[in-house]
BAKOLRO-906804 format. One record per residue (C-alpha): x, y, z; residue number from 1. Coordinates in steps of 0.5 Angstrom, whole numbers, plus 500, padded with zeros to 3 digits. Layout:
N
- X/Y/Z/NUM
...
# end
This chain:
842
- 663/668/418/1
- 665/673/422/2
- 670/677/417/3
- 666/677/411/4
- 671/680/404/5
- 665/684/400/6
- 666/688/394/7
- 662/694/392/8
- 658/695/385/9
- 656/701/382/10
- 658/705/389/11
- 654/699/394/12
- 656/693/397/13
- 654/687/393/14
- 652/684/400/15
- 647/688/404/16
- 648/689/411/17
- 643/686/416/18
- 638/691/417/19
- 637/693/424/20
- 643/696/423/21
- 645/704/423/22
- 651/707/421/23
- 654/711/426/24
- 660/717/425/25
- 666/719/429/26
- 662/724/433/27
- 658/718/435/28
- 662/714/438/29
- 662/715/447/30
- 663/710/453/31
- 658/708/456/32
- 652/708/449/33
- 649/702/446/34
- 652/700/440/35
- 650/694/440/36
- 645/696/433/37
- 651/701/429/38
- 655/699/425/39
- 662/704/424/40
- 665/704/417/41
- 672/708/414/42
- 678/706/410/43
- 684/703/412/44
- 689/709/412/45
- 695/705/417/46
- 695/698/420/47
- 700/695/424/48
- 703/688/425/49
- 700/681/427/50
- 702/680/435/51
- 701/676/441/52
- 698/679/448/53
- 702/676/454/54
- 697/671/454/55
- 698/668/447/56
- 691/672/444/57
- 692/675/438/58
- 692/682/436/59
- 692/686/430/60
- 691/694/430/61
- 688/698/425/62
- 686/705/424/63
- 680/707/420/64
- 679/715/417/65
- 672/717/418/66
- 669/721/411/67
- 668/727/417/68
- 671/733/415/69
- 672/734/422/70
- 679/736/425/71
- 679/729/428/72
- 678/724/422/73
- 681/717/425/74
- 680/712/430/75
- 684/705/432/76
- 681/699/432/77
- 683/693/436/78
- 683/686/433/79
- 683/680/439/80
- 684/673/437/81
- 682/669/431/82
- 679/675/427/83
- 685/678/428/84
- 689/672/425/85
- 684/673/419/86
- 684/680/418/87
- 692/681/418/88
- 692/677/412/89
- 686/681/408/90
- 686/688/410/91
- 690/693/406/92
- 691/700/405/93
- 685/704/402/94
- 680/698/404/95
- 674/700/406/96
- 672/697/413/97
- 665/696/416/98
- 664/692/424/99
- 659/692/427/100
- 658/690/435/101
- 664/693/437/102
- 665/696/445/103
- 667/703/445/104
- 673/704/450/105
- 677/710/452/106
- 684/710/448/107
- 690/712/452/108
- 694/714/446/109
- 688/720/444/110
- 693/725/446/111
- 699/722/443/112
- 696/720/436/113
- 692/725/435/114
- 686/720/433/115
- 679/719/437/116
- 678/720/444/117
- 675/712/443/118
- 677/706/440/119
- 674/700/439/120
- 674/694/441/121
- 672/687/436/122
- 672/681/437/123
- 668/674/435/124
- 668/672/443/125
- 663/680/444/126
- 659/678/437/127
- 663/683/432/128
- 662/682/425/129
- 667/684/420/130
- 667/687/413/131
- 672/689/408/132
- 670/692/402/133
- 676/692/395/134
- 674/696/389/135
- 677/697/383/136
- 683/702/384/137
- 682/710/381/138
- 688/712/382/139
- 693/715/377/140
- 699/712/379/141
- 696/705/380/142
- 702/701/378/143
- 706/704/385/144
- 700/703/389/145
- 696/696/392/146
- 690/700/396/147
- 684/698/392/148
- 681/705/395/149
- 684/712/395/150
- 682/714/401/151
- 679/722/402/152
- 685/725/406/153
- 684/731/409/154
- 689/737/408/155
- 690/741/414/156
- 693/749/412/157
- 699/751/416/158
- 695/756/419/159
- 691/752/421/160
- 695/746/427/161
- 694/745/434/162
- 699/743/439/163
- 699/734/440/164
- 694/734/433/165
- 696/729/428/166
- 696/732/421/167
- 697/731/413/168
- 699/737/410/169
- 702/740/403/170
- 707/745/404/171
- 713/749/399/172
- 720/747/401/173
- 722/754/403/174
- 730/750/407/175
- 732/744/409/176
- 737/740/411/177
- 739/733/406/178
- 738/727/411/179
- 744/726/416/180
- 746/721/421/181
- 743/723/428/182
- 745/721/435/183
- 745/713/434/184
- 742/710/428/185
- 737/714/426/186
- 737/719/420/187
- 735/726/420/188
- 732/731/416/189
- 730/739/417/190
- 725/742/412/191
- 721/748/413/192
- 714/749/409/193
- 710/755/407/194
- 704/754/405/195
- 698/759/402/196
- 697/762/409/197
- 704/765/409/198
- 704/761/415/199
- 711/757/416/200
- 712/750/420/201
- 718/747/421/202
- 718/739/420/203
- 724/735/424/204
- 724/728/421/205
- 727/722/423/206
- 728/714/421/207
- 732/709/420/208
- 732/707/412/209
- 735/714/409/210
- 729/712/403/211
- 723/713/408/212
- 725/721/408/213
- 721/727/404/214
- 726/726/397/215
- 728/733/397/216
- 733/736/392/217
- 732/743/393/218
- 727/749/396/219
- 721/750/392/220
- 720/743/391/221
- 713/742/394/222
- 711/736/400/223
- 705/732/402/224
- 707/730/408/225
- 702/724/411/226
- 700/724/418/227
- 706/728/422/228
- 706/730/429/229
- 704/738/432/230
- 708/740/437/231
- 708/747/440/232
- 715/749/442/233
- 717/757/445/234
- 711/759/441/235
- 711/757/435/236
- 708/750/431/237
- 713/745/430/238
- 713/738/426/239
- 716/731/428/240
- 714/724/424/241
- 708/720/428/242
- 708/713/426/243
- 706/711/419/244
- 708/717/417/245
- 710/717/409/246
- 711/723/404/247
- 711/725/397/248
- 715/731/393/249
- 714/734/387/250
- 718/738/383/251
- 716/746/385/252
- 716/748/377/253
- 711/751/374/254
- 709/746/368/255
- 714/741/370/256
- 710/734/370/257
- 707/733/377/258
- 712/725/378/259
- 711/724/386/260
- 717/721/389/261
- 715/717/394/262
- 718/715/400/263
- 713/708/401/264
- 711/704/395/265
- 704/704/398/266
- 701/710/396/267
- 695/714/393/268
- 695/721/388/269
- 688/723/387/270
- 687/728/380/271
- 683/733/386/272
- 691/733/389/273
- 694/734/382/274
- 691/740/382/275
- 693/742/389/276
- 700/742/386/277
- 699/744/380/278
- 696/752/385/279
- 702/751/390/280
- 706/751/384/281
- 703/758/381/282
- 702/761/388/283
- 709/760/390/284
- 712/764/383/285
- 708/769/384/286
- 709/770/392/287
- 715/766/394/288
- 722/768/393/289
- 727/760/393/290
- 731/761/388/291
- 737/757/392/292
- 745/759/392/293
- 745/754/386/294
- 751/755/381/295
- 756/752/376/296
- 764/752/377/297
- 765/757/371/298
- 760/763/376/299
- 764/761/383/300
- 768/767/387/301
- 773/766/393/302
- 768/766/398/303
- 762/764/397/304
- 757/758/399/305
- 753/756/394/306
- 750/749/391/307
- 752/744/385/308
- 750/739/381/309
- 755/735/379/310
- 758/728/377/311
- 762/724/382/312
- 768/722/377/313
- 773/721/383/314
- 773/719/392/315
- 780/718/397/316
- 780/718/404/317
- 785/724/406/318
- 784/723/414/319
- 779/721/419/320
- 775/726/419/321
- 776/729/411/322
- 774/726/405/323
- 775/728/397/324
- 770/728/393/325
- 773/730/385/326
- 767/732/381/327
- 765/737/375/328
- 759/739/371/329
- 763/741/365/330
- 764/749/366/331
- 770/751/368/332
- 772/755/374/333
- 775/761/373/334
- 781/760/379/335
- 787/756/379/336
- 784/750/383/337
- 787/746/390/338
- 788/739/388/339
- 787/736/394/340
- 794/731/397/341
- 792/724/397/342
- 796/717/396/343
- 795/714/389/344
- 792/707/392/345
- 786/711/396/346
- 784/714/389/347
- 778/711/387/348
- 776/712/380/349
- 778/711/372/350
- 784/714/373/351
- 785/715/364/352
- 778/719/366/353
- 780/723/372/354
- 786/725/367/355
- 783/727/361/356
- 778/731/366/357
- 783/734/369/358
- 783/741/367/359
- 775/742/369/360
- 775/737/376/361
- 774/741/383/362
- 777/737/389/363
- 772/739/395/364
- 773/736/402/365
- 768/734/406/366
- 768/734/414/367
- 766/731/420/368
- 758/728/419/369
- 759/729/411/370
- 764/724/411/371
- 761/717/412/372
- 755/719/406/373
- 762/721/402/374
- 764/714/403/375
- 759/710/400/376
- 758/715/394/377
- 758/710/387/378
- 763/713/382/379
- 759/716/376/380
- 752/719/381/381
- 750/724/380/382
- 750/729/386/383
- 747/736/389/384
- 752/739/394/385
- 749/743/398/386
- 753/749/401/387
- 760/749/398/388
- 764/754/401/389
- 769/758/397/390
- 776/760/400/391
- 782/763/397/392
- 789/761/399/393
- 795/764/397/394
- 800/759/397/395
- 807/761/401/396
- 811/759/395/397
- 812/765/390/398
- 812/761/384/399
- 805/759/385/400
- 799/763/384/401
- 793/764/388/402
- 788/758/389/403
- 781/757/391/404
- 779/752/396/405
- 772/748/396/406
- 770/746/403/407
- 764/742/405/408
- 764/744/413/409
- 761/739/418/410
- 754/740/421/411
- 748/742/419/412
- 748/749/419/413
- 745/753/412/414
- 743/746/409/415
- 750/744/408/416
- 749/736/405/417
- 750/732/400/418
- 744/729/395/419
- 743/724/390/420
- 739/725/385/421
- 736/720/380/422
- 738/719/373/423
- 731/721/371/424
- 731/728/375/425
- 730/733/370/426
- 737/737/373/427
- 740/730/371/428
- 738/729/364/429
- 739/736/363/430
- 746/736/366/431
- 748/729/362/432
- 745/732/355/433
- 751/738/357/434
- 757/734/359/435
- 756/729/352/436
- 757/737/349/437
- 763/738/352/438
- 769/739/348/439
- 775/736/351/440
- 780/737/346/441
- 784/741/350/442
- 786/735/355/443
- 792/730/353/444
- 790/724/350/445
- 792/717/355/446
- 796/715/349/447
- 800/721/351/448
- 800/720/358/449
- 806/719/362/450
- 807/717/369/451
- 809/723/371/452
- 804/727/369/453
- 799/721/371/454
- 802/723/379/455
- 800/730/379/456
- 794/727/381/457
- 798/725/388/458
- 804/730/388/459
- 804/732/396/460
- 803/739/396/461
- 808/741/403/462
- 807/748/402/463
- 800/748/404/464
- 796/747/410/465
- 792/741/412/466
- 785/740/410/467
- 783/741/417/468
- 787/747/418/469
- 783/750/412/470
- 776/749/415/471
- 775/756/418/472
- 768/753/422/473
- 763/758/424/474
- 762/759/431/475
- 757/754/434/476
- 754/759/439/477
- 751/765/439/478
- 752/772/441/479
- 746/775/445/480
- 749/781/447/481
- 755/786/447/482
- 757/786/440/483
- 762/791/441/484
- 767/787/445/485
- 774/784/441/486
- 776/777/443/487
- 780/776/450/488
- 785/770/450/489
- 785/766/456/490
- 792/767/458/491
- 790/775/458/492
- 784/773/462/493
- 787/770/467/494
- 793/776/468/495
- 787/780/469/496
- 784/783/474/497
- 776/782/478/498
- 770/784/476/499
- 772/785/468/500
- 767/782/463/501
- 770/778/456/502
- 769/776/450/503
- 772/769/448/504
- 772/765/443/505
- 774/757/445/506
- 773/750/444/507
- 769/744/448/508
- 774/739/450/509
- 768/735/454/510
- 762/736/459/511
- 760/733/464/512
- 755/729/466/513
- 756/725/459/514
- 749/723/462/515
- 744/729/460/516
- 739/727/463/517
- 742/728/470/518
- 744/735/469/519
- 737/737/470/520
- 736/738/478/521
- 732/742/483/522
- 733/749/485/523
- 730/754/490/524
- 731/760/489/525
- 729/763/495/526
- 735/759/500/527
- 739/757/494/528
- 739/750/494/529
- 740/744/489/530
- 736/737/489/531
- 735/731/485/532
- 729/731/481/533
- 725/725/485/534
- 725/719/481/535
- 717/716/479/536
- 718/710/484/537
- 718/714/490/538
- 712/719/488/539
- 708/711/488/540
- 710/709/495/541
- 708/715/497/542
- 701/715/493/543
- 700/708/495/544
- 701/710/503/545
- 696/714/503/546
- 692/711/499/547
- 691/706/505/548
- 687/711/508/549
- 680/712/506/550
- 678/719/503/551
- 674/721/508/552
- 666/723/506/553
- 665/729/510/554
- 669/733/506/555
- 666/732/499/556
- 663/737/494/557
- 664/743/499/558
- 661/750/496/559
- 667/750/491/560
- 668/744/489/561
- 665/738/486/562
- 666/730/488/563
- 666/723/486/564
- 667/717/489/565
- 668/710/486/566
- 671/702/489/567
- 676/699/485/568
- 674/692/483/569
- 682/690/485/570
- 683/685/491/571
- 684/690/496/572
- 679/695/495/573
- 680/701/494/574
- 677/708/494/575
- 678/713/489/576
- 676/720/489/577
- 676/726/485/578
- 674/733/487/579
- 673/737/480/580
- 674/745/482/581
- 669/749/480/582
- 668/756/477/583
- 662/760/479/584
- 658/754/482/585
- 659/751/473/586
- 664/745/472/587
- 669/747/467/588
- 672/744/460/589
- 676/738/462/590
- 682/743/458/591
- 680/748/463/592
- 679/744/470/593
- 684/743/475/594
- 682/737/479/595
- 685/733/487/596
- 685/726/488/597
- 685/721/494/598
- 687/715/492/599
- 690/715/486/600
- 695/711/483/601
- 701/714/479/602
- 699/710/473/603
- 692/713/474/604
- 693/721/475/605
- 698/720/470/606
- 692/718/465/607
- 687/724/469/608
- 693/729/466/609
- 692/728/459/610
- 685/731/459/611
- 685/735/465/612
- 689/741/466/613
- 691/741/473/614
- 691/735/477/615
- 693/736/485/616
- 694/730/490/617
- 692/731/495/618
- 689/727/502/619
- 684/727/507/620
- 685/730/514/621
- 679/731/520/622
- 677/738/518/623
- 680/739/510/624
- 684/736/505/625
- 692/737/505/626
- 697/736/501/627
- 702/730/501/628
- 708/730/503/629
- 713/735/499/630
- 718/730/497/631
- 712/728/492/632
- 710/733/486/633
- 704/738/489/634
- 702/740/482/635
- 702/735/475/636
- 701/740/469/637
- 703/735/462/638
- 707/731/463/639
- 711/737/468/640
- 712/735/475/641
- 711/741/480/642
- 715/740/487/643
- 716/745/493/644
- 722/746/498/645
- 721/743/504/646
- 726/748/507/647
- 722/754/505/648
- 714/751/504/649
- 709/753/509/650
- 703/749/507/651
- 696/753/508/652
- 690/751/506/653
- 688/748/501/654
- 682/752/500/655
- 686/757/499/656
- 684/754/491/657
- 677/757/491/658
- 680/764/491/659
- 683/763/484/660
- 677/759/481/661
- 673/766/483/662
- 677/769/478/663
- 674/771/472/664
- 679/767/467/665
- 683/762/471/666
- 689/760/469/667
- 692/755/473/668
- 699/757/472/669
- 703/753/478/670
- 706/760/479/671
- 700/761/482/672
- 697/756/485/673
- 704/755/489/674
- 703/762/491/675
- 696/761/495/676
- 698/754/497/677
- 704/756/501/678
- 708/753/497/679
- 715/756/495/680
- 716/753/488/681
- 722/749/486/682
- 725/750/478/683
- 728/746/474/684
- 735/748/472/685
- 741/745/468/686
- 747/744/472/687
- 754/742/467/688
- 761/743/467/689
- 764/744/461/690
- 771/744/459/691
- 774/750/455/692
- 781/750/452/693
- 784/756/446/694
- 792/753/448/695
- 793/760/451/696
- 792/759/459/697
- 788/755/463/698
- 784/758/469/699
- 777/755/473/700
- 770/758/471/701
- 763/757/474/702
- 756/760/471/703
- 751/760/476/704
- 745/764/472/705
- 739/764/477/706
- 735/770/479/707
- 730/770/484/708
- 722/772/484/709
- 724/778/489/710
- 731/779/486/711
- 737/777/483/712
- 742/774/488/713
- 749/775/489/714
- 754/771/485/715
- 757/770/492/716
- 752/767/495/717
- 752/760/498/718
- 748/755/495/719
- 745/749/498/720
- 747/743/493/721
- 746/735/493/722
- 753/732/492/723
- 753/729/486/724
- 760/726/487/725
- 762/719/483/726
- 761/716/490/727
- 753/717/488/728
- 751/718/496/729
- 746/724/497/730
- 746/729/502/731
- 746/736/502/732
- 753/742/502/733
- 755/748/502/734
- 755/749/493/735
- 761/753/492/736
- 765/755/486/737
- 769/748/487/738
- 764/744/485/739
- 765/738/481/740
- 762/732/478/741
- 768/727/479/742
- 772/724/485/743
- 777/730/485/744
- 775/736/490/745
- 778/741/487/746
- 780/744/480/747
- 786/744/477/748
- 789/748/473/749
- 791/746/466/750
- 795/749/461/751
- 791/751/455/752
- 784/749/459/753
- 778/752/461/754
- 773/749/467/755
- 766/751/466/756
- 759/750/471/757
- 753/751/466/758
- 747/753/470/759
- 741/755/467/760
- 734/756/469/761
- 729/755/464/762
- 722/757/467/763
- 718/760/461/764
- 712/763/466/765
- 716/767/470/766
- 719/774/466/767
- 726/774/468/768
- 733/775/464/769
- 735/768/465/770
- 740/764/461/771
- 738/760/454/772
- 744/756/453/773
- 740/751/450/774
- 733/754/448/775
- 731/748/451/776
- 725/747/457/777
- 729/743/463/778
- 723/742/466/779
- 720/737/459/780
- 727/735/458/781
- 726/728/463/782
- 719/727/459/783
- 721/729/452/784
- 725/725/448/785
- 725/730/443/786
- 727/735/446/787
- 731/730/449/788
- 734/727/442/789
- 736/735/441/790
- 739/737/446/791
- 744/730/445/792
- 745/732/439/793
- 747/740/440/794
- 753/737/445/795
- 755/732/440/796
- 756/738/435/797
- 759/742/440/798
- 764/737/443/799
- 764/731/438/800
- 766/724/441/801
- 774/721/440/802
- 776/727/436/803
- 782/732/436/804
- 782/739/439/805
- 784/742/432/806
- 778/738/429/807
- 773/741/435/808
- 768/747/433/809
- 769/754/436/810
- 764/757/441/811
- 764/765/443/812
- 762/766/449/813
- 762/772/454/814
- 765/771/461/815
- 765/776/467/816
- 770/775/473/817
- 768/777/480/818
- 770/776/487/819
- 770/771/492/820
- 772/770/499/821
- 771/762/503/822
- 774/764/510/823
- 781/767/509/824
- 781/765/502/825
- 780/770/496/826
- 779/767/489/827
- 778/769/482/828
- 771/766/480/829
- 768/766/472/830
- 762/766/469/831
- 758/766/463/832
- 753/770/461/833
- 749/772/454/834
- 751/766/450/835
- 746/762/446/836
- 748/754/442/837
- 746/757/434/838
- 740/756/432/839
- 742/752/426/840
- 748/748/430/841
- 745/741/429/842
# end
């Protein structure tokens, strides 16, 4: 039988396995070795539904964890056909899994996964065999948990993550951000961790059940997060889920009982983890400092933000972007409190309730993203309101005295969210133990009530502003420069005269492209032209046609490189081959190796990519190799695609190479290579127009923020453009401040708006001042979806879709006015300069 369940007795297997059998570790496991007498055994940490190949074979995919406590730790396993079928049924969490006569492959998923180099191959068709092995669960929370086996987990420390490893990690909550709804459907929770190493990583969680995110109430919690994803971003690490990601946190007290609250119903909790827990808690009391801005409604002041633990005793919907939360915690706060204008019939809550708590109730408002979370709130949860601003507001009536305002503002900024806590939190039963103290006698009785005093609820307040007037949003961008500069008024900026610099302070009616990823475009910086950025199809008809061509023999492993040649087995043959760059005559670390094909396909350099550091298409000509056609990439780096300006290229040899492998520690920048190549290097930009409006004037403003190797180029220089009208047709023009992104030709002026042409460079090898606008790479944003979910999320922050103007964040912005004439025209033109999105804006 080829899938045997076996069980272990005593710590050994009731059946013993053939005896020509060897086991074999991860560190073992190579293509092209004779496995045919090794078995592989590890625990079951993730497996993923049963599917069908476009054949109708079967397929299941599982990953084992190996008892090495190297940095790679787990392999996949692919399942085909009937075993798959039985396997999919048998197999669970924390079983123990054995195969023998597997076939090793190369996985194609290493880099991504972080997982084994290889993979396995099983099937009953190559003679495989399978055991599964269950056993008695030693878990102390078995009641929650189906794995027969609790697999050995290795923890790596924060100081201690590499860029594309896949980890588990523990970590104390130092900031977060409660789970919000992100672009689409998705949720989204921000965590920063520390950890002994009093190194910091930032976690960017995302998943569409709300219930699979980390259950974090409040920093110093502590989180064992499994199997998150590393990614190395301007410098420092950073984390995003990878699948089959799961979490567990813990109260962060000391002496609190160790209760994970998890985010699967699968998991296991080891008594060696206690214990980690357990140091994480006395480590962070004694070294770290997260008290949290946590206070009661009797300790709050005008002006202040700060976190409440309340009961929802009230809810109405005030207007399409506000919603009124009436909560207490039975303190009362020391001001006159502003009861919120609403109709009787959108009030939901026990109205005999809502009176009698009248005097200790507060009316908080919470806007834009928080509103939908608001809604579906259950009268009598209890919440943790995080970062409730605090105003006072002097009524214009004299007979009324001073207010204090509780504002929930929209974003993400400092935390601001709201939680629900269980009924067995203990800040809950400590909160429900003290609201069951609270003396009410001071309230009337509803005996006594009358429905004029019952209306006070909804009295229409006509002396004060709006809620929406009352949300002072922050700036949702920052100030890199200049500080000392007041604000500017578009009106006055417009009256002015060229060149002056201003501060101003605005708002994002819309941009353009509303397609982010055509925003990013191709700049020389040497004759100032913009181009598209080539799309993959085109790169693989030109790999195909010369691919046509034969590499030719003569040119193989020359004094400075290495080559290797090979047929594919496909209908039409091809010759594949590679020459491997050398560094004093001795190969390089894949990691280190810069490496030219003849022949390849797309599908395959792609693949040379993820294990070797540089990756040149190249092709044979009589006497030398050459480049390809400048219209393809000249360089492939990651998942970055590096071009040349056809204009300003004049190609040398490719020889010219062996000059920087001579180097003591080549580096292989693409700066670099294109220099000695003759290639004049093209950089990634982004390109968008924005539009500003402060309801004062309106005039026409253009950044152009590109700086050359050589020097900075004139604000009034032409530069070369693709037109990118709606007509969509591709051909070159002279790129003056009048470019647009619609039909129309030219801009026009409209009362109270702000016309702006975002254009920043984002290339982080070459040591210029450039704009960061979005502190985000254009050169990964077409690969990254990360990046790309992020920078969606950063415009929908500054210019939320289908809202009014009043609702619209403020941005500050510095601009600078300068002169241009075009023929016998003379115009005042503007840019942006030392402006930055806020670190926190989403």
């Amino acid at each position: 039988m080829p899938v045997q369940l076996l069980k272990f007795i005593k710590g050994k297997l009731e059946t013993q396995l053939p005896s020509h059998l060897q086991r074999e570790d991860l560190k073992q496991l190579q293509t092209g070795l004779d496995h045919s007498n090794k078995y592989f055994q590890g625990i079951v940490i993730l497996s993923y539904p049963l599917t069908k190949l476009g054949d109708g074979t079967d397929f299941f995919k599982i990953v084992l964890q190996d008892d090495a406590c190297s940095r790679i730790n787990s392999i996949n396993v692919l399942i085909y056909g009937k075993m798959a079928e039985d396997c999919a049924k048998l197999i669970r969490n924390g079983d123990t899994f054995v195969v023998a006569g597997f076939k090793v492959a190369e996985s194609p998923t290493a880099r991504e996964d972080g997982r084994h180099a290889c993979h396995l191959q099983v099937s009953e068709e190559a003679g495989s065999a399978i055991y599964i092995c269950t056993q008695p669960s030693t878990s102390p929370f078995s009641e929650t948990t189906s794995a027969s086996v609790a697999p050995k987990y290795v923890y790596t420390p924060l100081n201690c993550l590499k860029d594309g490893t896949v980890v588990n990690l523990y970590g104390i909550v130092k900031f977060f951000k409660p789970p919000y709804i992100s672009k689409g459907t998705d949720y989204c929770s921000v965590v920063t961790l520390v950890d002994q190493s009093n190194e910091k990583l930032t976690c960017t969680l995302f998943n569409g059940n709300l219930e699979s995110l980390p259950k974090i109430y409040k920093n110093g919690d502590i989180v064992r997060f499994h199997r998150v994803k590393i990614r190395e971003y301007n410098g420092q690490m950073q984390g995003i889920t990878s699948a089959g990601f799961a979490s567990l946190t813990f109260d962060g007290t000391v002496g609190a009982p160790v209760v994970p609250r998890a985010s699967s119903k699968v998991y296991t909790f080891i008594d060696e983890e206690q214990k980690t827990v357990e140091e994480l808690r006395i480590w962070a009391a004694s070294n770290l400092s997260v008290p949290g801005p946590e206070a009661k409604l009797s300790d709050v002041k005008p002006m202040m933000f700060f976190d409440l633990t309340c009961q929802l005793v009230g809810k109405a919907k005030v207007d399409g972007s506000s919603f009124l939360l009436k909560v207490w915690d039975g303190t009362k706060c020391p001001y006159p409190t502003w009861k919120v204008p609403v109709e009787e019939k959108e009030l939901e809550g026990d109205k005999a309730l809502l009176h009698r708590l009248r005097n200790v109730t507060v009316d908080v408002l919470a806007y834009d993203n928080h509103v939908q979370l608001a809604k579906s709130l259950k009268i009598g949860s209890f919440l943790r309101i995080y970062s409730i601003h605090t105003k006072q507001a002097s009524a214009t009536n004299e007979d009324i005295s001073s207010h204090i305002e509780f504002h929930l503002h929209g974003g993400t900024c400092y935390g601001r969210g709201i939680g629900i806590l269980p009924e067995n939190n203990a800040d809950v039963e400590e909160l429900k133990t003290f609201l069951e103290c609270v003396d009410l006698t001071d309230s009337q009785n509803m005996e006594n009530m009358s429905s004029l005093e019952l209306g006070d609820t909804f009295d229409n307040y006509t002396d004060l502003e709006s809620p929406l007037q009352r949300c002072q949003q922050l700036s949702a961008t920052v100030l890199t420069d200049h500080q000392d500069m007041s604000n500017t008024m578009l009106k006055t900026v417009l009256n002015s005269r060229a060149p002056q610099q201003y501060r101003i302070r605005a708002k994002l009616r819309s941009f353009k492209p509303q397609k982010l990823y055509q925003s990013v475009k191709l700049h020389c910086s040497k004759c100032n032209t913009l181009q598209e950025v080539p799309d993959g199809d085109a790169f693989d008809l030109i790999l195909q046609g010369c691919a046509a061509t034969a590499p030719n023999p003569e040119l193989q492993s020359m004094s400075w490189y290495e080559s290797v040649m090979w047929t594919t087995q496909e209908e039409k043959e091809r010759k594949i081959t590679i020459h491997f760059v050398k560094h004093y005559e001795m190969l390089q670390r894949p990691e280190n190796t810069l490496l030219m094909i003849e022949g390849g396909t797309l599908k395959e350099i792609w693949k040379l990519t993820r294990r070797f550091k540089c990756v040149i298409p190249v092709k044979s000509k009589e006497d030398d190799l050459e480049l390809l056609d400048l219209s393809a990439p000249f360089l492939l780096q990651g998942n970055i695609k590096y071009y040349g300006c056809k204009k300003c290229s004049n190609p040398k040899s490719i020889e010219n190479l062996s000059s920087l492998a001579e180097k003591r520690e080549p580096s292989w920048e693409p700066t670099e290579i294109a220099q000695v190549l003759g290639i004049e290097l093209l950089q990634y930009v982004f390109v968008m127009k924005f539009t500003l409006v402060d309801g004062t004037g309106a005039l026409n403003a253009y950044l152009f923020d590109y700086l050359s190797c050589r020097k900075k180029k004139q604000v009034s220089s032409e530069v070369t453009v693709a037109s990118i009208s709606a007509g969509g047709n591709f051909k070159e023009r002279p790129y003056l401040p009048s470019l647009n992104f619609g039909p129309s030709a030219s801009p026009q002026k409209k009362p109270g708006y702000f016309e702006v042409q975002l254009y920043t460079t984002f290339q982080s090898h070459f040591h210029w001042n450039v704009e960061k606008f979005f502190q985000i790479p254009a050169s990964e944003i077409l690969t990254n979806s990360f990046l790309q979910q992020k920078m969606e999320m950063t415009m929908n922050t500054l210019s939320p879709p289908g809202r009014k103007l009043d609702d619209l964040p403020w941005l500050e912005c510095f601009i600078k006015s300068y002169n241009v004439t075009d023929g016998k025209e003379h115009q005042v033109y503007y840019q942006i300069f030392d402006t930055t999105v806020a670190e926190d804006v989403v």
